[in-house]
C-alpha positions in Angstrom: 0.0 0.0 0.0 1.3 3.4 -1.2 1.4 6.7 1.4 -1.5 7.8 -1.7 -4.0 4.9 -0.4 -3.2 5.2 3.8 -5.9 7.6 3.8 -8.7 5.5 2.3 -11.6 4.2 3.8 -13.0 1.2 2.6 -16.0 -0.2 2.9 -17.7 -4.1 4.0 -13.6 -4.8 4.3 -13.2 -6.5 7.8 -9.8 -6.7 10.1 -9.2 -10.3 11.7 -6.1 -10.8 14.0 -5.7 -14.9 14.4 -3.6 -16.5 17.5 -4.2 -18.5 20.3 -5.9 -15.6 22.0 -8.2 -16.2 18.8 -7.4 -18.7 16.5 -10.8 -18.4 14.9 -10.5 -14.5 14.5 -14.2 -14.6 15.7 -15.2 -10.8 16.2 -15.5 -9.9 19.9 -13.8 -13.0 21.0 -10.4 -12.1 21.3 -8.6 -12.7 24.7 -10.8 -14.7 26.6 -9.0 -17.1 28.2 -7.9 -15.9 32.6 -10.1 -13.4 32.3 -8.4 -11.4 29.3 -5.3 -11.8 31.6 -2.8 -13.0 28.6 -4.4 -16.6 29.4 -3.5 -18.3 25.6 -0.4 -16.3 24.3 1.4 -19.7 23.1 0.6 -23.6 22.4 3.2 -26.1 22.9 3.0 -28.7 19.4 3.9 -32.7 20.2 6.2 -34.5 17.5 3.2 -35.2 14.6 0.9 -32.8 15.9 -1.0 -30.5 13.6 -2.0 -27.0 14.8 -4.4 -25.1 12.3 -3.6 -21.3 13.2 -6.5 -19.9 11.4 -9.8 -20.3 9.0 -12.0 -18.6 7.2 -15.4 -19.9 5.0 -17.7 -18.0 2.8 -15.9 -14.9 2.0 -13.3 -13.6 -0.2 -10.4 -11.9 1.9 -6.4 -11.4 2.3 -3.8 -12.8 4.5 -1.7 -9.4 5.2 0.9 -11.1 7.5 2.3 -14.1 9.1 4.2 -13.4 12.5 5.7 -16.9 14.0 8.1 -17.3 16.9 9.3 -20.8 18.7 11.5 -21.2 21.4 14.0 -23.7 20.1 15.3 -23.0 17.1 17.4 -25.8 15.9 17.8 -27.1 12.6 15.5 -30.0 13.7 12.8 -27.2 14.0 13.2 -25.1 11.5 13.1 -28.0 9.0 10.6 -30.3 11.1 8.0 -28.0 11.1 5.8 -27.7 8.2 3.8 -24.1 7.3 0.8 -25.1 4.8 -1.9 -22.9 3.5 -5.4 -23.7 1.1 -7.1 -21.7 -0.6 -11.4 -22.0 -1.7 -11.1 -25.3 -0.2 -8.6 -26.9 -2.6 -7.9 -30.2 -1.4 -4.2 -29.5 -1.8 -2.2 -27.2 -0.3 -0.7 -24.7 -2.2 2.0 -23.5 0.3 4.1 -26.2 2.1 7.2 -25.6 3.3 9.6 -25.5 6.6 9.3 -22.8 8.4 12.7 -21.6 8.4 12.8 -22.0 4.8 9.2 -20.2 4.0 10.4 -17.5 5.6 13.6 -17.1 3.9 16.3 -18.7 5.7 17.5 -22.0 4.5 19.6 -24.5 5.8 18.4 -24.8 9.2 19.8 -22.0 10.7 18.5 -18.2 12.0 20.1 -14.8 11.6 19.0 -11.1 11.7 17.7 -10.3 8.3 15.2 -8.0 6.7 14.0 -7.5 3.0 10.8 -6.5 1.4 8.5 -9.6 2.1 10.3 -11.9 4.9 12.4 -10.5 8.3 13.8 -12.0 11.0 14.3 -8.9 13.0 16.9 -10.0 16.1 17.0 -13.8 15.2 14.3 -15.1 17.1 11.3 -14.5 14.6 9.7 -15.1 11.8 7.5 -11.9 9.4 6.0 -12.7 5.8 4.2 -9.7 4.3 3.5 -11.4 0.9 0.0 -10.5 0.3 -2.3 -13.9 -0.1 -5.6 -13.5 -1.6 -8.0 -15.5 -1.0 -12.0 -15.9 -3.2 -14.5 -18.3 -0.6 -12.0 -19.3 2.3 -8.8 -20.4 3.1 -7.0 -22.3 6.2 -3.3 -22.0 7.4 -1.6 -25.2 9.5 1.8 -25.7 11.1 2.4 -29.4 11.8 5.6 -30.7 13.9 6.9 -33.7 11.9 10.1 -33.8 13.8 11.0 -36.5 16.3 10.4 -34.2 19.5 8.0 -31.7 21.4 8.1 -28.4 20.9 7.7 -26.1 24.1 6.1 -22.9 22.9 4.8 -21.6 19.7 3.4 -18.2 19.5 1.5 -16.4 16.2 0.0 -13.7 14.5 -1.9 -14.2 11.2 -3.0 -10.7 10.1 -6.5 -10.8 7.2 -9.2 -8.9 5.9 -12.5 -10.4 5.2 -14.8 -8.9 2.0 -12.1 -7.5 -0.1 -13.2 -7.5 -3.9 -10.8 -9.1 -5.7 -10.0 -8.3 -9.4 -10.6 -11.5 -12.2 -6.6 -11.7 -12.6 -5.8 -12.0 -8.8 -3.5 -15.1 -8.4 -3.1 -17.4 -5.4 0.2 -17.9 -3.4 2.2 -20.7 -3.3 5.3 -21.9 -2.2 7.4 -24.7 -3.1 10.0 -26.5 -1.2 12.8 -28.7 -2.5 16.3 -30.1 -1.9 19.0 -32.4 -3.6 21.6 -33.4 -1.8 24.0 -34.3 -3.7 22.5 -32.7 -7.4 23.5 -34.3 -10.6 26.2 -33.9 -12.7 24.7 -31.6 -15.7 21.8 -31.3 -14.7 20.3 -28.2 -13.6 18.7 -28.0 -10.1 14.7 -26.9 -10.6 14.2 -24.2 -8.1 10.2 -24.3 -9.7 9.8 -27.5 -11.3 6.9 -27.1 -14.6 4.0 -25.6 -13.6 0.9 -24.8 -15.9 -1.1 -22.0 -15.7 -1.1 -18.1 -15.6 1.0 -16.8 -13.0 3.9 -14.9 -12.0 7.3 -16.3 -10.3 7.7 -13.9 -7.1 11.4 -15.5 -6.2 13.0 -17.6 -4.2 15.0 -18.6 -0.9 18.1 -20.9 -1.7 20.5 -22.6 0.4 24.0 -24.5 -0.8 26.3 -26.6 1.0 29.7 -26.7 -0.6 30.6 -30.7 -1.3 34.4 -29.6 0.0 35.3 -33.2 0.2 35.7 -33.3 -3.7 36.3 -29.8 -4.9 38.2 -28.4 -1.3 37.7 -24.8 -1.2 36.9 -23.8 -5.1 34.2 -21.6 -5.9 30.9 -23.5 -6.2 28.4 -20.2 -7.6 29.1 -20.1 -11.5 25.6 -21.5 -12.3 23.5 -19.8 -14.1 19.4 -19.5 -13.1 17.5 -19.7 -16.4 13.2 -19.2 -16.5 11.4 -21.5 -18.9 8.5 -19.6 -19.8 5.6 -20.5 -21.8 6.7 -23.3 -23.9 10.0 -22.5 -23.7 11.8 -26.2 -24.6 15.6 -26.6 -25.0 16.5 -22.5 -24.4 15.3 -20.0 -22.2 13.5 -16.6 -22.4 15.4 -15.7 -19.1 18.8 -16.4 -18.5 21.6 -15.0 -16.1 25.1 -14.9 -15.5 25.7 -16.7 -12.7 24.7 -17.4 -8.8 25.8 -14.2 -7.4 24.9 -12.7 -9.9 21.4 -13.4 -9.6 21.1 -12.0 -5.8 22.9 -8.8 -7.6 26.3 -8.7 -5.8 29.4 -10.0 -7.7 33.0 -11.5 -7.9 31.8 -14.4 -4.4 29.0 -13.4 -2.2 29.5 -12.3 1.6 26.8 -11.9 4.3 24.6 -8.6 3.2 20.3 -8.1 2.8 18.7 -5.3 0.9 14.8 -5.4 0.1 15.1 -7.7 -3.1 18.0 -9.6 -2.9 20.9 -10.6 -0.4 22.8 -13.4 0.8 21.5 -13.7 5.4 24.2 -16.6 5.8 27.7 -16.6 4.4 29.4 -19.2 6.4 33.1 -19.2 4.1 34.4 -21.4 6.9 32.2 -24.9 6.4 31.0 -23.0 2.8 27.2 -23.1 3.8 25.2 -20.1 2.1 21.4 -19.3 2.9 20.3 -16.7 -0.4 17.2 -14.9 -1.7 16.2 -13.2 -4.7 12.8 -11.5 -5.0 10.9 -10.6 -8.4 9.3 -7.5 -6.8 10.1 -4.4 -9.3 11.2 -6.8 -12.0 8.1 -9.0 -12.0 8.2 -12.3 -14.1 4.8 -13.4 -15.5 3.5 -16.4 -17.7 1.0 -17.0 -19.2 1.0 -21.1 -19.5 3.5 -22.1 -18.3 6.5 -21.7 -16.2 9.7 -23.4 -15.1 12.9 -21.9 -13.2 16.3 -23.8 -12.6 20.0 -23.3 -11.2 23.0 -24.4 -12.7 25.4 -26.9 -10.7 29.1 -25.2 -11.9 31.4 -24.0 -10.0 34.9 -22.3 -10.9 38.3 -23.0 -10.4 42.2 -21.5 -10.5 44.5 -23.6 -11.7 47.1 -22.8 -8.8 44.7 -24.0 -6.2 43.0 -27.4 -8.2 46.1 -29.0 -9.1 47.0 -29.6 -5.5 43.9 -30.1 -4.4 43.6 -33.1 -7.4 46.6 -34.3 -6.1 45.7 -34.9 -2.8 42.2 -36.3 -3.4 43.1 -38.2 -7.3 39.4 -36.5 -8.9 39.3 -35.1 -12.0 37.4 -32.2 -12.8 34.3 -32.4 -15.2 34.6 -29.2 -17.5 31.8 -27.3 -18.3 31.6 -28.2 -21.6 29.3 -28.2 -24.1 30.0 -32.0 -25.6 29.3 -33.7 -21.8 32.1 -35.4 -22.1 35.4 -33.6 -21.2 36.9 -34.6 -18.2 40.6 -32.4 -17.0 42.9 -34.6 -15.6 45.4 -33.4 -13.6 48.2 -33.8 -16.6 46.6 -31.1 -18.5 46.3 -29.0 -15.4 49.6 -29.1 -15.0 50.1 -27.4 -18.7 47.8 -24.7 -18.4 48.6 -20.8 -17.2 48.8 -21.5 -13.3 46.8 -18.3 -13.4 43.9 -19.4 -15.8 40.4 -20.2 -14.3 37.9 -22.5 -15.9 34.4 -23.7 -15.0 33.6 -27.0 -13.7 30.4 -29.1 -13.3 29.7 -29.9 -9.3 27.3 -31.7 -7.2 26.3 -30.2 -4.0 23.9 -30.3 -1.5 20.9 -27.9 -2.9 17.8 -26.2 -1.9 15.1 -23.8 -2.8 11.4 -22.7 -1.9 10.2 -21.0 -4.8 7.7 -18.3 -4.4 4.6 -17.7 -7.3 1.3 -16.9 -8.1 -1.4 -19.1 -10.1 -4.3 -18.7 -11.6 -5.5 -21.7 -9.6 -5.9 -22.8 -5.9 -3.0 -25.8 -6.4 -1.0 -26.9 -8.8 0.3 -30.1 -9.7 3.8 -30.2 -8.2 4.6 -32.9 -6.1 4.3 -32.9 -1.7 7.4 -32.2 0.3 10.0 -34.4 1.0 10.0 -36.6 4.3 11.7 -34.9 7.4 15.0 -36.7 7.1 15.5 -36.4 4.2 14.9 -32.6 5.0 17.0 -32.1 7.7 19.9 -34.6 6.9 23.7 -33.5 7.2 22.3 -29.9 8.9 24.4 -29.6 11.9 27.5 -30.9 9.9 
C-alpha cells in the first residue's frame, strides 16, 4: 500500500487478528482465556501434531501477515516444522514448506535479516508480508513432523475479510525442494513445470559446498535460467551466474537489501542461505513456467592441481560436448593463473515463491523430514 491509499476508507472490508488468543478470529472473542489476563499467548506442538492457526469460509479476503516465533530453534525445527496454506477449499495445499525455509532462511539456521516480504528482525522471529488472496475461504496449519515436542509456539496471522478481488488476482504458493547431492549436468529446478497463468515472485536458496571433492573452489558459477511459456531446450530468461542473480558479484559475503541478499555466508564450512525477490522486475506467464540453477562452479588452476593431487578427482569441465573430463596432466600445462568452470554436485535447496491462476497446482508434496533435515548440523 502506497502513502497515496493510507488515507482510504473502505468499505464491507473487515480486520481479523488470528492467534491462540483467537485462532478463529471470531469478532469480539479475542482474549478470553484468565479473564483477558494474557491466558492463551502460546501452544506447545507434540512431534506429529498439527496446529491449524486460522480459517475462514464464505468470504473472499487477504492474508496481510504471518508473524511466528518458537522457542527452540534448531535445525530440527526449522526443518521439522511444516507451514501449509489452502485456498477455496482446494484439497491440496498450495503453500508447504519449513518454516525456516518459508520464511527465507535455509539450511536450518537463523540470523538477523530484513527484506521487502520476509524478516527475522533479532534472530528469534519469523514476518512474511506477501500478500495472499483469497475468493471463498482459506486455512493456514503448522504441523511438527520432527522427532520431538516443541515447548512454545506463538503467532500472528494478520487478514481482511470482504475484499473485492479483481478477475486476474493469483493465489500464493510456495514450493519447497532439496537435492543433496545434485547431478552432474543437470540443472537444479528451483520451480519445477507448472501450468497456468501466474507470475514467479522468487525464491530462498540454500548451498552446502561438497568440500570433500572440490576443497575450497568456488561453487556459484551456475547460471538461473526461467522457462516460460513453452520455452523447450532454451530460455527466455537467462543470467550470468549465482551471485549474480542476488545482484552482488566477484563471491558473495553476508549482506540483505529489500530484493536480494545473501542472510548466511558461512566461508568457513561453505554453507550459504540466499534470496532473490521478483518484486520491481516481475516475471509473468502465461501457460506455463519453469525456473532452474545451474550446478558449476569455478576453479584456479594454482589452487585445483594440489587439491587433485591430494584427493586423485578429475574435474568435469563445463563443456558443451558432456564429455570432457581435465585430468590433472593437462592442469599441469595450463597458465597457473587461468580459471575455468567446472560441473559440481552439491547439496541444494530452494522454496520457490509464485502466483497461479488456480488454488493448487500439480507439483509434487514435500520431501519426508529426514531427508529434509539430513547432514544440517555438519
Amino acid at each position: 500500500m502506497s502513502n497515496d491509499d493510507l488515507f482510504r476508507l473502505p468499505k464491507h472490508i473487515e480486520t481479523r487478528w488470528a492467534s491462540m488468543e483467537n485462532p478463529d478470529g471470531a469478532r469480539g472473542a479475542g482474549g478470553s482465556s484468565n479473564h483477558g489476563r494474557k491466558g492463551s499467548p502460546a501452544t506447545s506442538l507434540a512431534a506429529g501434531a498439527e496446529l491449524v492457526l486460522t480459517h475462514a469460509e464464505g468470504s473472499s479476503g487477504m492474508v496481510r501477515r504471518i508473524w511466528i516465533t518458537i522457542n527452540e530453534r534448531t535445525p530440527e525445527m526449522l526443518r521439522g516444522l511444516v507451514l501449509r496454506a489452502w485456498w477455496d477449499g482446494a484439497d491440496k495445499p498450495a503453500i508447504e514448506a519449513p518454516l525456516g525455509d518459508f520464511f527465507g532462511l535455509a539450511l536450518g539456521r537463523v540470523t538477523p535479516f530484513v527484506n521487502a516480504w520476509f524478516d527475522n528482525p533479532e534472530g528469534r522471529s519469523f514476518n512474511c508480508r506477501i500478500p495472499m488472496p483469497f475468493r471463498t475461504g482459506f486455512r493456514i496449519t503448522v504441523t511438527n513432523e520432527a522427532p520431538v515436542n516443541l515447548g512454545s509456539f506463538f503467532y500472528d496471522v494478520n487478514y481482511t475479510l470482504g475484499d473485492k478481488l479483481d478477475s486476474d488476482a493469483g493465489y500464493l504458493h510456495a514450493y519447497f525442494s532439496r537435492q543433496a547431492p545434485t547431478t552432474y549436468r543437470k540443472d537444479f529446478e528451483i520451480l519445477p513445470h507448472v501450468n497456468g497463468r501466474g507470475r514467479f515472485l522468487g525464491c530462498t536458496l540454500g548451498v552446502i559446498a561438497d568440500t570433500e571433492q572440490y576443497g575450497a573452489a568456488w561453487w556459484g558459477e551456475g547460471e538461473v535460467k526461467a522457462y516460460l511459456d513453452g520455452d523447450d531446450e532454451l530460455p527466455t530468461l537467462c543470467g550470468t551466474g549465482t551471485e549474480d542473480y542476488i545482484a552482488t558479484g566477484w563471491g558473495q559475503g553476508a549482506f540483505s537489501t529489500p530484493w536480494h541478499g545473501c542472510p548466511i555466508a558461512d566461508h568457513e564450512q561453505l554453507r550459504y542461505s540466499f534470496y532473490r525477490l521478483h518484486g520491481p522486475d516481475p516475471i509473468y506467464f502465461q501457460r506455463s513456467a519453469r525456473v532452474t540453477i545451474q550446478q558449476m562452479g569455478g576453479w584456479q588452476v594454482s589452487h585445483s592441481l594440489a587439491h587433485m593431487r591430494a584427493h586423485l578427482i578429475p574435474a568435469y569441465l563445463a563443456h558443451g560436448d558432456g564429455n570432457t573430463w581435465i585430468t590433472q596432466e593437462d592442469l599441469a600445462k595450463r597458465d597457473q593463473k587461468s580459471f575455468f568452470l567446472f560441473e559440481r554436485q552439491d547439496d541444494v535447496c530452494a522454496t520457490a515463491y509464485f502466483y497461479l491462476d488456480h488454488p493448487s497446482s500439480e507439483l509434487p508434496a514435500i520431501q519426508g523430514y529426514e531427508e529434509r533435515v539430513a547432514n544440517l548440523t555438519a
